[in-house]
N, CA and C atoms as an extended XYZ file, in Angstrom:
249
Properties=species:S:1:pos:R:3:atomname:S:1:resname:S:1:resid:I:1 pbc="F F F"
N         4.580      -17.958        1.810 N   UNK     1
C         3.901      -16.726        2.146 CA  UNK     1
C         2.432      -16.987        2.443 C   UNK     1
N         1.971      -16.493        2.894 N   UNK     2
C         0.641      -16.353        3.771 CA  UNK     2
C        -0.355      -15.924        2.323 C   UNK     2
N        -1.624      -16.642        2.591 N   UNK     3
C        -2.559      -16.080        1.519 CA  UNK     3
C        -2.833      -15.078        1.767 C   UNK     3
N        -3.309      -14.162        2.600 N   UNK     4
C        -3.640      -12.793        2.581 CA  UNK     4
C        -2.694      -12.225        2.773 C   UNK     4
N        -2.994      -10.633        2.320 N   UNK     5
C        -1.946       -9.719        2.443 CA  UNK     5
C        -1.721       -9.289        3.799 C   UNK     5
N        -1.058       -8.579        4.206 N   UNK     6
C        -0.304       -8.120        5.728 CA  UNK     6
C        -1.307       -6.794        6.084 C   UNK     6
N        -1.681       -6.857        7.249 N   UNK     7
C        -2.374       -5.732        7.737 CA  UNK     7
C        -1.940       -4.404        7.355 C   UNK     7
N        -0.554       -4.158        7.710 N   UNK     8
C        -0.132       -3.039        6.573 CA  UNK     8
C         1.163       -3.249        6.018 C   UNK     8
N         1.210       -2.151        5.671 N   UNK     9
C         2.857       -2.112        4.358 CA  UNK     9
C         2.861       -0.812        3.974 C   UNK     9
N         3.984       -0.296        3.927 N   UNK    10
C         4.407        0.443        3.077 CA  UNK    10
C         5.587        0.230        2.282 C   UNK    10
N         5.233        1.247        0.840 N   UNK    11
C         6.455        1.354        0.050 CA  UNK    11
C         7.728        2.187        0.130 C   UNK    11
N         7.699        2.451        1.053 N   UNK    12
C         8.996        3.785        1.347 CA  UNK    12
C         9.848        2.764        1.922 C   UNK    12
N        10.895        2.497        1.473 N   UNK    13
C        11.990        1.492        2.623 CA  UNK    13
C        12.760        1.875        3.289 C   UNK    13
N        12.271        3.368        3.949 N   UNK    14
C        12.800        3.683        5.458 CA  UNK    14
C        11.709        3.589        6.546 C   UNK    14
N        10.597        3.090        5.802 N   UNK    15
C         9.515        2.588        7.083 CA  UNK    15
C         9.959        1.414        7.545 C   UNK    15
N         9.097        1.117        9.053 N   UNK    16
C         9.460        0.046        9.556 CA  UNK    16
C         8.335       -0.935        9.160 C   UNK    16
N         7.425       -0.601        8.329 N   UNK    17
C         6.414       -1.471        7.664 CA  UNK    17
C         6.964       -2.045        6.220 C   UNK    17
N         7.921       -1.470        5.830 N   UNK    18
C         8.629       -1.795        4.329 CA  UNK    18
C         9.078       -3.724        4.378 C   UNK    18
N         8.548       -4.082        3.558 N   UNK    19
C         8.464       -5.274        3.087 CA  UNK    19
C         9.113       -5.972        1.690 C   UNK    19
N        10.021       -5.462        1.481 N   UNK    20
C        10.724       -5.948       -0.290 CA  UNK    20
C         9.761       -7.272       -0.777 C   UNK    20
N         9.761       -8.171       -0.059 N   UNK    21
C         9.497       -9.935       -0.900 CA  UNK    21
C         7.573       -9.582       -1.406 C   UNK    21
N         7.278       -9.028       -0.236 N   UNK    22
C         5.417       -8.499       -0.584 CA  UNK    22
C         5.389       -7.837       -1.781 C   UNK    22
N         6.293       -6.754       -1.299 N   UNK    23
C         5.475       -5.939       -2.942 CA  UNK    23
C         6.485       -6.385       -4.101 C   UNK    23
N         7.469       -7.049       -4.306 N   UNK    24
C         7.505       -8.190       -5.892 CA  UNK    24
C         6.403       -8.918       -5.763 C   UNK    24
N         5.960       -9.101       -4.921 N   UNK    25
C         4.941      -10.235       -5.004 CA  UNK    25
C         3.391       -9.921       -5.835 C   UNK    25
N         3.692       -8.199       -5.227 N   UNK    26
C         2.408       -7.367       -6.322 CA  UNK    26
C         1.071       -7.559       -4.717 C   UNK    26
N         0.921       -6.180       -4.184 N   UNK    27
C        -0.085       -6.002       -3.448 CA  UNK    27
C        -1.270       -4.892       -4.047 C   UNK    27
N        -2.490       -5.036       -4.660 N   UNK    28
C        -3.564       -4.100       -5.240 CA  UNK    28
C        -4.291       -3.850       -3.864 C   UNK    28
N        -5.052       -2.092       -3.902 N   UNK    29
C        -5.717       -1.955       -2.793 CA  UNK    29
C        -7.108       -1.542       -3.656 C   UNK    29
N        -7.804       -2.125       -2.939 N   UNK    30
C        -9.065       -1.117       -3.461 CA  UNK    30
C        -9.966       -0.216       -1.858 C   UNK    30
N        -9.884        0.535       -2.271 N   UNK    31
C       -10.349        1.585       -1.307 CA  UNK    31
C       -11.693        2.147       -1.582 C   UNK    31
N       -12.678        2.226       -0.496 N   UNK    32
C       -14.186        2.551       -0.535 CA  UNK    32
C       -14.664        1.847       -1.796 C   UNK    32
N       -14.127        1.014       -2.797 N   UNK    33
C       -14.812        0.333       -3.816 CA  UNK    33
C       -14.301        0.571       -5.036 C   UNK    33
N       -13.182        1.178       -5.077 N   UNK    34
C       -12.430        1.829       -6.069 CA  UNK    34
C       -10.371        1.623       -6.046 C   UNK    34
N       -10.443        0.642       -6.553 N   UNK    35
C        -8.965        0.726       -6.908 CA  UNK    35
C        -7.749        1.319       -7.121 C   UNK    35
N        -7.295        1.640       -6.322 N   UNK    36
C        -6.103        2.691       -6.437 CA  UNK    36
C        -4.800        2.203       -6.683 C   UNK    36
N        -3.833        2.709       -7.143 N   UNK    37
C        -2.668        2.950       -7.805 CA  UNK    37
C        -1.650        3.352       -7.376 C   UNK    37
N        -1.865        4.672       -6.489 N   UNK    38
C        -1.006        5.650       -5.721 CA  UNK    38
C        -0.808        5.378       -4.390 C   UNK    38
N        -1.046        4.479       -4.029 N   UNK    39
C        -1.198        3.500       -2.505 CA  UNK    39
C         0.320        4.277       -1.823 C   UNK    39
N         1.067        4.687       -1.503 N   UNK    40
C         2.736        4.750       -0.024 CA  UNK    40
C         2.595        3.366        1.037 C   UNK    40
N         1.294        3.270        1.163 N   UNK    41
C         1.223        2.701        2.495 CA  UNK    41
C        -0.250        2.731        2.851 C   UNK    41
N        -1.039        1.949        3.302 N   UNK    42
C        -2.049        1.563        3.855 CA  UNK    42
C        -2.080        0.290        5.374 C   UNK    42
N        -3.069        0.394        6.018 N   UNK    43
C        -3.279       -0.110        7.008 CA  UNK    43
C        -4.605       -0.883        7.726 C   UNK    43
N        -5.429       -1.954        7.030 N   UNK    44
C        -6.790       -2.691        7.120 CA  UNK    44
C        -6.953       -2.254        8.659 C   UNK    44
N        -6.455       -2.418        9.677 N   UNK    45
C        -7.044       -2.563       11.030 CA  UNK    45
C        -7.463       -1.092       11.432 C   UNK    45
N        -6.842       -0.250       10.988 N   UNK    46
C        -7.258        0.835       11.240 CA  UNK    46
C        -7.779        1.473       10.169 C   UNK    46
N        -7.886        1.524        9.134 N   UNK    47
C        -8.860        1.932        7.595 CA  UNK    47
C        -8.504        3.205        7.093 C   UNK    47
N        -7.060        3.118        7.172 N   UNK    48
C        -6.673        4.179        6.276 CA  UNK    48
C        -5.877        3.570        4.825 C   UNK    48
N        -5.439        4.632        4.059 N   UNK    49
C        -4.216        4.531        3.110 CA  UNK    49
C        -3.660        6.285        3.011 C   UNK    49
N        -2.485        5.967        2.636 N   UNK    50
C        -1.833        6.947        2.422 CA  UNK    50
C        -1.452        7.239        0.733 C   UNK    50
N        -1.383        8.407        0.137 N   UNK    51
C        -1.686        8.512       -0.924 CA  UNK    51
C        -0.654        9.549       -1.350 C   UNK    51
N        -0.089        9.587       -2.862 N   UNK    52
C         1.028       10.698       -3.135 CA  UNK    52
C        -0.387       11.923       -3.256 C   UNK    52
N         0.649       12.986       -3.222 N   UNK    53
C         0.020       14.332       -3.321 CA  UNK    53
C         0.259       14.999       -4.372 C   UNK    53
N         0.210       14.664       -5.251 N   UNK    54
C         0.751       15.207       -6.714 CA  UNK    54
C         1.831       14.877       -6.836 C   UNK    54
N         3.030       16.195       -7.177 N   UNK    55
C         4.419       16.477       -7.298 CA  UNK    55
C         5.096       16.973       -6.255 C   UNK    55
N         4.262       17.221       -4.873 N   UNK    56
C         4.611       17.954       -3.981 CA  UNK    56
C         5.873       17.099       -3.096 C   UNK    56
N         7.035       17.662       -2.994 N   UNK    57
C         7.951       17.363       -2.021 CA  UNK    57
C         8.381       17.725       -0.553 C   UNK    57
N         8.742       16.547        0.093 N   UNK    58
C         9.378       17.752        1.293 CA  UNK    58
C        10.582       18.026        1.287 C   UNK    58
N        11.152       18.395        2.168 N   UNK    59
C        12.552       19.111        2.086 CA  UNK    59
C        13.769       18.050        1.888 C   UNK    59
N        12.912       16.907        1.949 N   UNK    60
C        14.124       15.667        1.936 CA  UNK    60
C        13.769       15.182        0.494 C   UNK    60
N        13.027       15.720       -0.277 N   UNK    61
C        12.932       14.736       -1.460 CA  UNK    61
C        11.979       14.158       -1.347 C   UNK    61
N        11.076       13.707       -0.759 N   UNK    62
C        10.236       12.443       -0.208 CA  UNK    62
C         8.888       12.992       -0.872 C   UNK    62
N         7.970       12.587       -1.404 N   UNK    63
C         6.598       12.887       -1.973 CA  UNK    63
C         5.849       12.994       -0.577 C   UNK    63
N         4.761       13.890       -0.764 N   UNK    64
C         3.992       14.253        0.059 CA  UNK    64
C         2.492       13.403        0.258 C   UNK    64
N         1.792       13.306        1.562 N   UNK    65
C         1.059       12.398        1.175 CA  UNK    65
C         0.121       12.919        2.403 C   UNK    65
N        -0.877       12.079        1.305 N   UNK    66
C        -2.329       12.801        2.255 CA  UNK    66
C        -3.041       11.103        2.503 C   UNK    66
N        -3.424       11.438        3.660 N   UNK    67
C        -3.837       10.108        4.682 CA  UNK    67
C        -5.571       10.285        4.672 C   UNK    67
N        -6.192        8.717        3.823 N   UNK    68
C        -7.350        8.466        3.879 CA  UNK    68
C        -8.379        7.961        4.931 C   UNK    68
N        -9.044        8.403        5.085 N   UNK    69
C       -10.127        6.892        5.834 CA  UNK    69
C       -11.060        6.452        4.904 C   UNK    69
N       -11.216        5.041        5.392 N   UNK    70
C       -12.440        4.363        4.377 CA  UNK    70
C       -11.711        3.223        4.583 C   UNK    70
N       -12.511        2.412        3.745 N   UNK    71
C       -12.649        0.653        3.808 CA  UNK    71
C       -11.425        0.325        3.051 C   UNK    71
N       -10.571       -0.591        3.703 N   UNK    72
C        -9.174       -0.845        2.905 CA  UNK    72
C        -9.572       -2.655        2.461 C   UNK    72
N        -9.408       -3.034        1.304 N   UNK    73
C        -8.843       -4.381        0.965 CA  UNK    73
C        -8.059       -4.120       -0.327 C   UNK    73
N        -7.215       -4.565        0.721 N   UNK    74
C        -5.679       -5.263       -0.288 CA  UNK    74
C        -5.672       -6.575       -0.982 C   UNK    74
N        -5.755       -7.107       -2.120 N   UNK    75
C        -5.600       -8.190       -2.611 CA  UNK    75
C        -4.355       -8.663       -3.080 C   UNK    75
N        -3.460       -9.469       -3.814 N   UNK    76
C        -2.714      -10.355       -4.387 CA  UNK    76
C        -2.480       -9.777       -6.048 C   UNK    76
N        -2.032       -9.174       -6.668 N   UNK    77
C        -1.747       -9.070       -8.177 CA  UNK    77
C        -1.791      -10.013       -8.538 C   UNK    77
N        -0.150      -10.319       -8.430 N   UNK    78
C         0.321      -11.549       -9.114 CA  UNK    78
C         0.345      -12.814       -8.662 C   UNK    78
N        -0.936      -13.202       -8.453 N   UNK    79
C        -0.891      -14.866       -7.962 CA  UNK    79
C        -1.040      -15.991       -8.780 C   UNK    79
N         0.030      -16.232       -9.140 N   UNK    80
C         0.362      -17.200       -9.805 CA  UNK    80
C         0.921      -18.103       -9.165 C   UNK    80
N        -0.172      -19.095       -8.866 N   UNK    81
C        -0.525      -20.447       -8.062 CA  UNK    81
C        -0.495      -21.491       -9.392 C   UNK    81
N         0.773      -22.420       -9.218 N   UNK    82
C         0.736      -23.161       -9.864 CA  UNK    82
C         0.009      -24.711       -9.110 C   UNK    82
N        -0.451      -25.330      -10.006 N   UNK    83
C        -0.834      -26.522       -9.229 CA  UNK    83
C        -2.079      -27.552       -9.772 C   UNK    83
């Protein structure tokens, strides 16, 4: 796997950005300077993230989500580099 993380990703695995092996791998974002948690999906080249909206659903079940701008870096959780 590549040292940096992927320009984007999401966690929904009916996106076509959904990635299974990345996020076991553990992807952290910190946004405008502040670390977030609630990440769906984010995107460095264009400087958003997408974010849950509380409890709010749509008609399919799916959490609702409100789309950021600001400075995206994604780092590595779990890098455990043996060597």
């Amino acid at each position: 796997m590549s040292d940096t993380p992927p320009d984007r990703l999401a966690s929904n695995p009916s996106s076509p950005h959904y990635d299974a092996d990345i996020l076991e791998r553990g992807v952290g974002i910190v946004f405008n300077g502040v670390e977030k948690t609630n990440v769906d999906e984010y995107c460095v080249s264009e400087g958003w993230i997408r974010v849950t909206a509380g409890k709010a659903v749509d008609r399919k079940g799916n959490p609702m989500t409100i789309k950021l701008q600001g400075v995206v870096a994604p780092y590595w959780r779990n890098d455990n580099v043996e060597g």
